[in-house]
TIROMAR-529044 format. One line per field, with one value per atom (N, C-alpha, C): residue in one letter; y, z, x. Coordinates in nm, 3 decimals. Example, Ala and Ser with C-alpha at 12.3 -4.5 7.8 and 13.67 -1.06 7.14 Angstrom:
res <- [A | A | A | S | S | S]
yy <- [-0.569 | -0.450 | -0.330 | -0.225 | -0.106 | 0.003]
zz <- [0.780 | 0.780 | 0.780 | 0.708 | 0.714 | 0.787]
xx <- [1.319 | 1.230 | 1.320 | 1.285 | 1.367 | 1.290]
END
This chain:
res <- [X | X | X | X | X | X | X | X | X | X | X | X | X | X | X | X | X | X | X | X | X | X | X | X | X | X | X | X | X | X | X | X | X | X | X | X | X | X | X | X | X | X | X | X | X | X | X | X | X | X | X | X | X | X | X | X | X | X | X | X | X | X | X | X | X | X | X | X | X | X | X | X | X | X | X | X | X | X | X | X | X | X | X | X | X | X | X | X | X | X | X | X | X | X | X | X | X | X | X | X | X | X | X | X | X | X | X | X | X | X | X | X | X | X | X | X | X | X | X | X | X | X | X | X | X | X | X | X | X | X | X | X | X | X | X | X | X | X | X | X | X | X | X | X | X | X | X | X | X | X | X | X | X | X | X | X | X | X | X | X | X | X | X | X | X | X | X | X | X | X | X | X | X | X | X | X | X | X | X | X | X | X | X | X | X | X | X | X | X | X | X | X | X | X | X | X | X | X | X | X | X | X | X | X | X | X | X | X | X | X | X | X | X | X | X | X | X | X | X | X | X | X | X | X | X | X | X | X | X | X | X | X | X | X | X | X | X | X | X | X | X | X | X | X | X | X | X | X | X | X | X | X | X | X | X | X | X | X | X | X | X | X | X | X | X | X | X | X | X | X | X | X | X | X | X | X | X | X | X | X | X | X | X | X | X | X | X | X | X | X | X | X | X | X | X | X | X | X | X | X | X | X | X | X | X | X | X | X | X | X | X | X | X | X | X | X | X | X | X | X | X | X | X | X | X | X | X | X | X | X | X | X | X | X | X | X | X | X | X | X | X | X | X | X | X | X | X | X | X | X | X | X | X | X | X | X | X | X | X | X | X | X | X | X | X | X | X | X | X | X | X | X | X | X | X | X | X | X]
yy <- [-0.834 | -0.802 | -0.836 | -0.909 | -0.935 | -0.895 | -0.844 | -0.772 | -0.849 | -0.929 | -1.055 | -0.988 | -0.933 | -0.860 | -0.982 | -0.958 | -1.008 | -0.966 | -1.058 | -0.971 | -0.911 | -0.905 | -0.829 | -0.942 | -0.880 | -0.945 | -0.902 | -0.939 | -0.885 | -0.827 | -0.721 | -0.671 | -0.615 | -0.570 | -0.508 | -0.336 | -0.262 | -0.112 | -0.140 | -0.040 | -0.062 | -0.148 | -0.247 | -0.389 | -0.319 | -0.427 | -0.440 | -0.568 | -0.490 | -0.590 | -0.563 | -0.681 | -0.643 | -0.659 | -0.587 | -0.611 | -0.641 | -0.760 | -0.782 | -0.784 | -0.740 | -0.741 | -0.783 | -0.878 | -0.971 | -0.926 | -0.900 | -0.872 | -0.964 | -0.988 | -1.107 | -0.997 | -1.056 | -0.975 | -0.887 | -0.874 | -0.805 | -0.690 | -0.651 | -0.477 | -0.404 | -0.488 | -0.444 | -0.330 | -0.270 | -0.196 | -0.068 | -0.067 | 0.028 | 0.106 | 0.103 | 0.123 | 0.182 | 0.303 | 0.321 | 0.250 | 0.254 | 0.133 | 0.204 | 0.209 | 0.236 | 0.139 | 0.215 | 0.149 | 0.239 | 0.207 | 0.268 | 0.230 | 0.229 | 0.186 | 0.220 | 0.176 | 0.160 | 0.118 | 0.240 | 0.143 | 0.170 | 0.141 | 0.085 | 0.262 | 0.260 | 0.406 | 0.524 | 0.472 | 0.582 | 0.552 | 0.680 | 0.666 | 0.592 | 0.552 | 0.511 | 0.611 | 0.608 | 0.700 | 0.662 | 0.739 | 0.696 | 0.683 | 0.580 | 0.572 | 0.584 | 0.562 | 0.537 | 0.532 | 0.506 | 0.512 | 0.528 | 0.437 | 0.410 | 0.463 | 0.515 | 0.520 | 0.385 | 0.429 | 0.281 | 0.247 | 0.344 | 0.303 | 0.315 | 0.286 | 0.291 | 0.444 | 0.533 | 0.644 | 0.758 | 0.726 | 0.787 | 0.768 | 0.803 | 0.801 | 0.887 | 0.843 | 0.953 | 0.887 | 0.937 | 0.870 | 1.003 | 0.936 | 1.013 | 1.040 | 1.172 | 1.286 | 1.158 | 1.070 | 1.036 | 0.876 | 0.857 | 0.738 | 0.780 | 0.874 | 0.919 | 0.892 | 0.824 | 0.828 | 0.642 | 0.574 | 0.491 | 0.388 | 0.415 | 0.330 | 0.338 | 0.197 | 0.256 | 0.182 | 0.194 | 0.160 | 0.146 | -0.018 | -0.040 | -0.160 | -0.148 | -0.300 | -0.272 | -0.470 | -0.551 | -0.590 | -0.500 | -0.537 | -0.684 | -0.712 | -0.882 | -0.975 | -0.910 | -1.030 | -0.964 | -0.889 | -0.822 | -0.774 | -0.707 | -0.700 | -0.600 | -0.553 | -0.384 | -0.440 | -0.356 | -0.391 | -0.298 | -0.288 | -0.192 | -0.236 | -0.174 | -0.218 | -0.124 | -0.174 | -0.072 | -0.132 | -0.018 | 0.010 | 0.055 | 0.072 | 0.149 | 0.167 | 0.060 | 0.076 | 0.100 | 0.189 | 0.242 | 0.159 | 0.208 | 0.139 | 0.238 | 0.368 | 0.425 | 0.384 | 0.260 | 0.207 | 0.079 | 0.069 | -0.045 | -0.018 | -0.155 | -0.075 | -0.261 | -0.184 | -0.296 | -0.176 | -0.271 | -0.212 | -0.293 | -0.201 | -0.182 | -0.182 | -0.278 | -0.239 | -0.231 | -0.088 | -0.052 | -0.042 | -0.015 | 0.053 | 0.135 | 0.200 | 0.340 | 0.312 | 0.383 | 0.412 | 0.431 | 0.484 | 0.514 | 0.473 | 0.432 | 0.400 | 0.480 | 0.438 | 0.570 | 0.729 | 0.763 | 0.875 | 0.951 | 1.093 | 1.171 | 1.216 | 1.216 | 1.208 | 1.150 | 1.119 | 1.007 | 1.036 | 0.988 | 1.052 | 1.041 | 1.046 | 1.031 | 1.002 | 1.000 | 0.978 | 0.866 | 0.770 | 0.643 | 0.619 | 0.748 | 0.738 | 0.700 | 0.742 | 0.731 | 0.564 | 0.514 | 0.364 | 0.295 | 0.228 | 0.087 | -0.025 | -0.056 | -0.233 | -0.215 | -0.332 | -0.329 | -0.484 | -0.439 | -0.634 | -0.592 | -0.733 | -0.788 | -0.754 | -0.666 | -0.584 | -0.712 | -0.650 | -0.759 | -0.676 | -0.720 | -0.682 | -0.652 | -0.521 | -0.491 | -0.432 | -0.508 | -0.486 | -0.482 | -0.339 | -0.277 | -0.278 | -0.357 | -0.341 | -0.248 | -0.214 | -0.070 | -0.176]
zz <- [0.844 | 0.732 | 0.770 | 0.656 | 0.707 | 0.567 | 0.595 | 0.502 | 0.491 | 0.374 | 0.396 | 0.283 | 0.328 | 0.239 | 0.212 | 0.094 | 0.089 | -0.017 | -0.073 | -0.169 | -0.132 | -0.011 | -0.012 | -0.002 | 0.044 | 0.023 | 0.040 | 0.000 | 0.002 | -0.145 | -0.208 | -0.343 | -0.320 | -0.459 | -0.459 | -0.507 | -0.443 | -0.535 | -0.669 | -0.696 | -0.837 | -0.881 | -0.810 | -0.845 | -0.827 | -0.844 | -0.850 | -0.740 | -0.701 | -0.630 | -0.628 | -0.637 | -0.641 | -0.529 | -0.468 | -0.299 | -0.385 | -0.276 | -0.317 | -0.158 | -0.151 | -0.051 | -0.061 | -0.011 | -0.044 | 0.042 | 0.017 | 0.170 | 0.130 | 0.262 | 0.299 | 0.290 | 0.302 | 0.338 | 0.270 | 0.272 | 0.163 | 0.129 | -0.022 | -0.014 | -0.040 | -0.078 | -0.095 | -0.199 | -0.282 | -0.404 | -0.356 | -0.259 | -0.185 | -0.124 | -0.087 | 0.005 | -0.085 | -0.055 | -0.052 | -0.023 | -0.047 | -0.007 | -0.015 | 0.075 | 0.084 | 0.107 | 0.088 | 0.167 | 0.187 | 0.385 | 0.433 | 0.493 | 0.516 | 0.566 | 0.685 | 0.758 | 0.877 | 0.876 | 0.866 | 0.844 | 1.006 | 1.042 | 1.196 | 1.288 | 1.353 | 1.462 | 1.379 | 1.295 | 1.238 | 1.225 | 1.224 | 1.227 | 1.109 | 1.099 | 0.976 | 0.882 | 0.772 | 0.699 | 0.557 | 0.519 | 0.367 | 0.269 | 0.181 | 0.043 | -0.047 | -0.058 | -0.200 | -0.162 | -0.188 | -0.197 | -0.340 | -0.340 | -0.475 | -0.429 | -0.496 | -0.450 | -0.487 | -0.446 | -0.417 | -0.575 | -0.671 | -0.769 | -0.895 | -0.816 | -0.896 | -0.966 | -0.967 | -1.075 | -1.037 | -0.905 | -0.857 | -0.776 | -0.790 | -0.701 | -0.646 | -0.521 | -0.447 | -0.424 | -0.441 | -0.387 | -0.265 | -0.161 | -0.169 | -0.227 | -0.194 | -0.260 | -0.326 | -0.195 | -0.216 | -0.288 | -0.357 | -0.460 | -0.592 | -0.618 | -0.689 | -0.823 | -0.922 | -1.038 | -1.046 | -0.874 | -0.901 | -0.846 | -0.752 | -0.745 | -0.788 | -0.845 | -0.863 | -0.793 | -0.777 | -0.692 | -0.789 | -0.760 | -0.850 | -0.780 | -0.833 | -0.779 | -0.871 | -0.807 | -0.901 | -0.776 | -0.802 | -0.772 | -0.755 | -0.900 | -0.880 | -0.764 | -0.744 | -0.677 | -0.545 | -0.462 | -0.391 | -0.305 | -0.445 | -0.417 | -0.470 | -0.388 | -0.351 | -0.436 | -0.503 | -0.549 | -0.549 | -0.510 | -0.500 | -0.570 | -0.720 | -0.784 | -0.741 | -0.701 | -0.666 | -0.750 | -0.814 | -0.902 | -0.901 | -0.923 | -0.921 | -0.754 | -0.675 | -0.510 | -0.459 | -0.365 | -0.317 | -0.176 | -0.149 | 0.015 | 0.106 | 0.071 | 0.206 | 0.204 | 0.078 | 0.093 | 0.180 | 0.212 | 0.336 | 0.468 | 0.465 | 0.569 | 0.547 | 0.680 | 0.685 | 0.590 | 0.480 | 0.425 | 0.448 | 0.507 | 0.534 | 0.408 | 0.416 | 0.354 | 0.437 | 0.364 | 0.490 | 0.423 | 0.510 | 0.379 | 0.526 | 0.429 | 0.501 | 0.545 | 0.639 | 0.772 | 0.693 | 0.595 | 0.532 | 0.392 | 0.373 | 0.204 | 0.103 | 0.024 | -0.094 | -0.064 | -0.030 | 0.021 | -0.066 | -0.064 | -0.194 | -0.235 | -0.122 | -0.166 | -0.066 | -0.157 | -0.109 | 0.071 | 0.170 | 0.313 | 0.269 | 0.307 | 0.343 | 0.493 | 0.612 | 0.719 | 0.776 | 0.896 | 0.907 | 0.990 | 1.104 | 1.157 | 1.044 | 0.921 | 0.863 | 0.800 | 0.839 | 0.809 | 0.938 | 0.891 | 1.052 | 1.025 | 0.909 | 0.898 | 0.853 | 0.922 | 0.869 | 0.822 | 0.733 | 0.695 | 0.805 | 0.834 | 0.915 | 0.882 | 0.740 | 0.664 | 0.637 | 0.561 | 0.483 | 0.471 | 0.501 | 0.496 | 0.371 | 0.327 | 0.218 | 0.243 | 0.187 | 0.268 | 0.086 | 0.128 | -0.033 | 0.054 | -0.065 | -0.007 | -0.163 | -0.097 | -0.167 | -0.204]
xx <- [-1.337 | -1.248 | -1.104 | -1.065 | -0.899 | -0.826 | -0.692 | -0.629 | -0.482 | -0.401 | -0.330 | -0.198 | -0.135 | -0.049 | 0.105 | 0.147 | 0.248 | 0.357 | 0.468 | 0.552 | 0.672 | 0.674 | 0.813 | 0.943 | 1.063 | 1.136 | 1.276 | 1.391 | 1.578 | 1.525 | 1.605 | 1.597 | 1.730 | 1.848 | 1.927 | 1.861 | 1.914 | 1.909 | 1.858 | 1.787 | 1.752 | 1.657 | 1.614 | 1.512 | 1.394 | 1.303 | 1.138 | 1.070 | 1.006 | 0.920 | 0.722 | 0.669 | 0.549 | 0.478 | 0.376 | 0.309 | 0.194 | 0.117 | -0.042 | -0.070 | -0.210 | -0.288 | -0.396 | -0.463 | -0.616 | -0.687 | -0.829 | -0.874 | -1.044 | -1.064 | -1.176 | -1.238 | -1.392 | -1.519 | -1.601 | -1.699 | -1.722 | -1.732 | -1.811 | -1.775 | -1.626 | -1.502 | -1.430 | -1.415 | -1.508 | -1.516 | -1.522 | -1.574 | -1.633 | -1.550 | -1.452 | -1.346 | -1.217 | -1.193 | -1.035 | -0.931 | -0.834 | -0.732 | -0.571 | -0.531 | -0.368 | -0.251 | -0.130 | -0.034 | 0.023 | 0.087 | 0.161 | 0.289 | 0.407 | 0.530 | 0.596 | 0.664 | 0.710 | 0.879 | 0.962 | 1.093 | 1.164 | 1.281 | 1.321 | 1.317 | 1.249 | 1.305 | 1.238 | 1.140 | 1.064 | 0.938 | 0.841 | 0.699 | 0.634 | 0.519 | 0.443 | 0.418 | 0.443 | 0.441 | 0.364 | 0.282 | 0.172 | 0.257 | 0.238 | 0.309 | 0.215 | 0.127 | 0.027 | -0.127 | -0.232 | -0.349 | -0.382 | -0.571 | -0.625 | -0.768 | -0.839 | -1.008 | -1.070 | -1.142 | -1.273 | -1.267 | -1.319 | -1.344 | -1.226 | -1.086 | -0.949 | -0.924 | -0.996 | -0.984 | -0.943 | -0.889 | -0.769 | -0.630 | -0.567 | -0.463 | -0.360 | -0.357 | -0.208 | -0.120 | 0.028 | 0.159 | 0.228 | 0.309 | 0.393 | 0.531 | 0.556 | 0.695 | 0.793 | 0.835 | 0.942 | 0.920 | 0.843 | 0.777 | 0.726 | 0.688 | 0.643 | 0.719 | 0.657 | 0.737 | 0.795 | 0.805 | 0.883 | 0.782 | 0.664 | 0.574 | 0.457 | 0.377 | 0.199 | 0.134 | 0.018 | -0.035 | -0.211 | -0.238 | -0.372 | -0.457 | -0.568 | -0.679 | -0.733 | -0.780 | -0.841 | -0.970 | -1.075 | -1.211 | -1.283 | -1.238 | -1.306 | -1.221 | -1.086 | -1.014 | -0.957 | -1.062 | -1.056 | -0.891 | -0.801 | -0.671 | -0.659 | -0.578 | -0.484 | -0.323 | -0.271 | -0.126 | -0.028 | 0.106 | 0.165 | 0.304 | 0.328 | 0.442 | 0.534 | 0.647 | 0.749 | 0.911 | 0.905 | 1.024 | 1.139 | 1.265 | 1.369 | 1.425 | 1.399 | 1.386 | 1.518 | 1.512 | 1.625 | 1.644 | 1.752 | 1.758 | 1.663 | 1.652 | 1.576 | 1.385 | 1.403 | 1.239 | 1.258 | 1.356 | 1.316 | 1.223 | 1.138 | 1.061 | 0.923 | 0.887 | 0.754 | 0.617 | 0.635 | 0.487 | 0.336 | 0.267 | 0.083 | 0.027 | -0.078 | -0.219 | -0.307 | -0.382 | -0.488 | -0.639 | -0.760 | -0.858 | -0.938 | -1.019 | -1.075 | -1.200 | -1.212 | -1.321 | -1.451 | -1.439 | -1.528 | -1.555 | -1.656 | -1.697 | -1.754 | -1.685 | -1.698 | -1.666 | -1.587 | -1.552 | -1.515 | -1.529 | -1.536 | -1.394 | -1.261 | -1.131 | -1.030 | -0.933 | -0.895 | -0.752 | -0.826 | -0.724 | -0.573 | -0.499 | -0.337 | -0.346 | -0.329 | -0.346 | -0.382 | -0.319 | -0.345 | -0.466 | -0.541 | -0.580 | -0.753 | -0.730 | -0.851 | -0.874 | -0.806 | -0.815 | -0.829 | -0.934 | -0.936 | -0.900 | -0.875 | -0.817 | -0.718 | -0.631 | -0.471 | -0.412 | -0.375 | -0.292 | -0.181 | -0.103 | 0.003 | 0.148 | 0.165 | 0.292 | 0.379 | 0.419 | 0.543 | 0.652 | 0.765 | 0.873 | 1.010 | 1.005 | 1.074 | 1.251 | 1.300 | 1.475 | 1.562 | 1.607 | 1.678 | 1.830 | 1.924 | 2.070 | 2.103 | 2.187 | 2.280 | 2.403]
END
C-alpha cells in the first residue's frame, strides 16, 4: 500500500486549499482514513479522519468548522478541504489509514495507523 498525498502549498490567511491523497492497493473501502499534521518543533497532531464507509467523521478542536474531510471510494482518495486557513495551520500534512479494517469507531491517535503518505507541505502567511 502506498499513500501519495498532495495539494499543499504558500496560501495567504484566509485562503483555501485542497489536500488529495491516492492510495495504491487494494481494499481501500475498507479502511479508515485520516489526516494528521506536523508543523516545525511540534508533535504530530490529528486533524480529521473519515470511516471506511464515509458516514462518519472527526475533526480536531482547532479545524473544526473550517476543514472537511471526505472520499471517494471508486478513486481510492482521501480529501481534505481546508478553508478559512490561518497561519497556525502551517505544517506538513499526513495521510494515514488504519491498522484495522472496518473498525467500529473511528481512532484519533497515530499509533493506530500503519501507512503513511510522504506529507505535503502547507505554509499560511499572515
Amino acid at each position: 500500500v502506498q499513500l501519495q498525498a498532495s495539494g499543499g502549498g504558500l496560501m495567504q490567511a484566509g485562503g483555501s486549499l485542497r489536500l488529495s491523497c491516492a492510495a495504491s492497493g487494494r481494499f481501500f473501502s475498507i479502511y479508515d482514513m485520516a489526516w494528521f499534521r506536523q508543523a516545525p518543533g511540534k508533535e504530530r497532531e490529528f486533524v480529521a479522519g473519515i470511516t471506511w464507509s464515509g458516514s462518519t467523521t472527526s475533526y480536531a478542536d482547532s479545524v473544526k468548522g473550517r476543514f472537511t474531510i471526505s472520499r471517494d471510494n471508486a478513486k481510492n482518495t482521501v480529501y481534505l478541504q481546508m478553508n478559512s486557513l490561518k497561519p497556525e495551520d502551517t505544517a506538513v500534512y499526513y495521510c494515514a489509514r488504519d491498522r484495522i479494517a472496518n473498525r467500529s469507531k473511528l481512532v484519533m491517535i497515530a499509533d493506530a495507523y500503519n501507512y503513511w503518505g510522504q506529507g505535503t507541505l502547507v505554509t499560511v502567511s499572515s
